[in-house]
Steps between C-alpha positions, in 0.01 A plus 500: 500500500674562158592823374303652231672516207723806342324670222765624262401718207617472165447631166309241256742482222677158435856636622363663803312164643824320429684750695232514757497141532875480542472746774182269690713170500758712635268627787323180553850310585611847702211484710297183465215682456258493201507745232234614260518658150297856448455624173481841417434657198699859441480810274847374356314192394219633341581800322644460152691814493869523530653521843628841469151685438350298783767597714770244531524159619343628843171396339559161619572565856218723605215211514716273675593760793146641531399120551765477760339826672134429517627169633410235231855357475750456729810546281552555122737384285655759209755513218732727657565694214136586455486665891568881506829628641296704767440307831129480639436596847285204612695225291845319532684362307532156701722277253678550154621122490770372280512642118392364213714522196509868447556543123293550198471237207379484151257302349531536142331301188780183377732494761620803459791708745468798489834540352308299205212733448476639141518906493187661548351201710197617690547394865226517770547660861272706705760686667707759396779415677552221260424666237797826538756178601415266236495809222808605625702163496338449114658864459824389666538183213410733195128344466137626552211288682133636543378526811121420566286594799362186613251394826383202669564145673789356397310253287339789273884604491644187383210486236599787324815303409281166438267650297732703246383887623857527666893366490545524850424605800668606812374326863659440873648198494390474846101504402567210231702287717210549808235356291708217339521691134883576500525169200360822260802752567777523152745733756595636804552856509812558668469750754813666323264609186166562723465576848170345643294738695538572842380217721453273225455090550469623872164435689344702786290357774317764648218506812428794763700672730259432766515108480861491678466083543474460092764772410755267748368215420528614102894629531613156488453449174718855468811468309706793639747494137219550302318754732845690477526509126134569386526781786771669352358434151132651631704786632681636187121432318345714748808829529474452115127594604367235218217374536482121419435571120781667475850398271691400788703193571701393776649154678713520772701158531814372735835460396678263636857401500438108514288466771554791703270752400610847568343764291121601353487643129238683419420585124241767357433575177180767405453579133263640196318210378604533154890399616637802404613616833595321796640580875704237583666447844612265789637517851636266736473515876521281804236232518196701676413386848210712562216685331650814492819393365332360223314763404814740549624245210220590268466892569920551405459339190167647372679845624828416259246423231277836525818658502581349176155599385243252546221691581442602201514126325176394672245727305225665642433405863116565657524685801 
């Protein structure tokens, strides 16, 4: 007798049945088992509002886990940087497998880098993380951009470049190069000017804590690197006590001396959106080999940067 297939849940947007579907051929080769799409419509894709009045990119995530609950999926399949920093009692976080490329790129109307765009250019981004990093670089060089709040699937984004309403806007280069659109990006943010946000280009394949045979079975698409560094970056999100909306960016990457690599650097940066004042800061440890050590990454740097007064950069916070 064959074994019934594995439901996995996903969101309905382009990028998140590419992502999905990644994840299924993935499972199907892991386990030889069929595996069957689930599409589930949440808040986060039906409200028009901006993410922080509806309460963060958590607005994604709650559909998808109450499906895995009451039992209509087996696993689910999220953007990592949309799941809240707070672990849920019933979940687990099976597999983060390898990253994506973590940085942010610009779309912007002729070509355009964003060296290139003219002073006062009105750029598009829904988060304000961008916004306080890209306001403060255009500080940094002497010039001014506009930043405007923007929301929707990454083809309503790139239209607002297409059709003339915008110069640019700001995406994960990760989402574009998932569903084959990377051809429309005019430059790569380095992560030197804007830190992506915590988790970002990173996937999370999540099922229940009950179903022991699918979390096993599920770890082996777990890439322990990447685990270690969206841990640590998760970690200084969450002692920073943001919430997902919140002006905060972090990567934690290896350094390496040729091929030996010896050391994890973690950056954080939190800021006002406008640019006008950022918290800056880095640390480099031993390459985490365990949960807690990655975490104990995260919490020492968000620690150095309250003490140098970030609290007070990420506005009003709802308690």
């Amino acid at each position: 007798m064959t074994e019934k297939a594995l439901r996995l849940g996903t969101r309905r947007s382009k990028l998140a049945m590419a992502q999905s579907g990644h994840v299924a051929d993935a499972v199907r080769q892991l386990t030889g088992r069929q595996v069957e799409l689930v599409e589930i419509t949440t808040y986060g894709d039906t409200s028009r509002e901006h993410l922080a009045q509806i309460g963060g990119t958590g607005v994604f995530v709650v559909a998808l886990r109450e499906a895995l609950l009451r039992g209509d999926v087996d696993f689910a399949v999220h953007s990592l940087k949309d799941l809240p920093t707070a672990e849920h009692p019933d979940l687990v976080l099976a597999a983060i497998p390898a990253r994506e490329d973590a940085r942010d790129v610009l779309v912007a109307r002729d070509g355009l880098t964003f060296e290139q765009l003219p002073d006062g250019a009105r750029v598009g981004t829904g988060s304000p993380r961008r916004m306080a990093q890209l306001n403060a670089y255009a500080r940094s060089h002497g010039r001014t951009i506009e930043t405007v709040p923007i929301r929707g699937n990454i083809d309503t984004r790139v239209g607002y470049v297409t059709k003339g309403e915008l110069d640019a806007v700001v995406l994960a280069a990760a989402g574009l190069n998932r569903i084959g659109r990377s051809d429309v990006v005019t430059d790569f943010l380095s992560v030197d000017t804007v830190l992506p946000a915590p988790g970002q280009g990173a996937l999370a394949i999540e099922c229940t804590a009950a179903n022991a045979g699918l979390v096993a079975t599920l770890a082996e698409l777990d890439d322990p690197v990447t685990r270690a560094a969206v841990t640590a970056e998760r970690s200084l999100l969450a002692a920073l006590e943001a919430g997902c909306s919140a002006p905060v960016g972090a990567l934690a990457d290896l350094l390496a001396d040729g091929q030996v690599v010896h050391e994890m650097r973690l950056r954080g940066v939190v800021g006002t959106t406008d640019g006008s004042s950022l918290v800056q800061l880095s640390t480099t440890g031993p390459v985490p080999t365990s949960h807690d050590e990655a975490m104990a990454l995260g919490r020492e740097l968000a620690d150095e940067m309250l003490a140098k007064g970030a609290a007070g950069l990420m506005g009003e916070r709802a308690l």
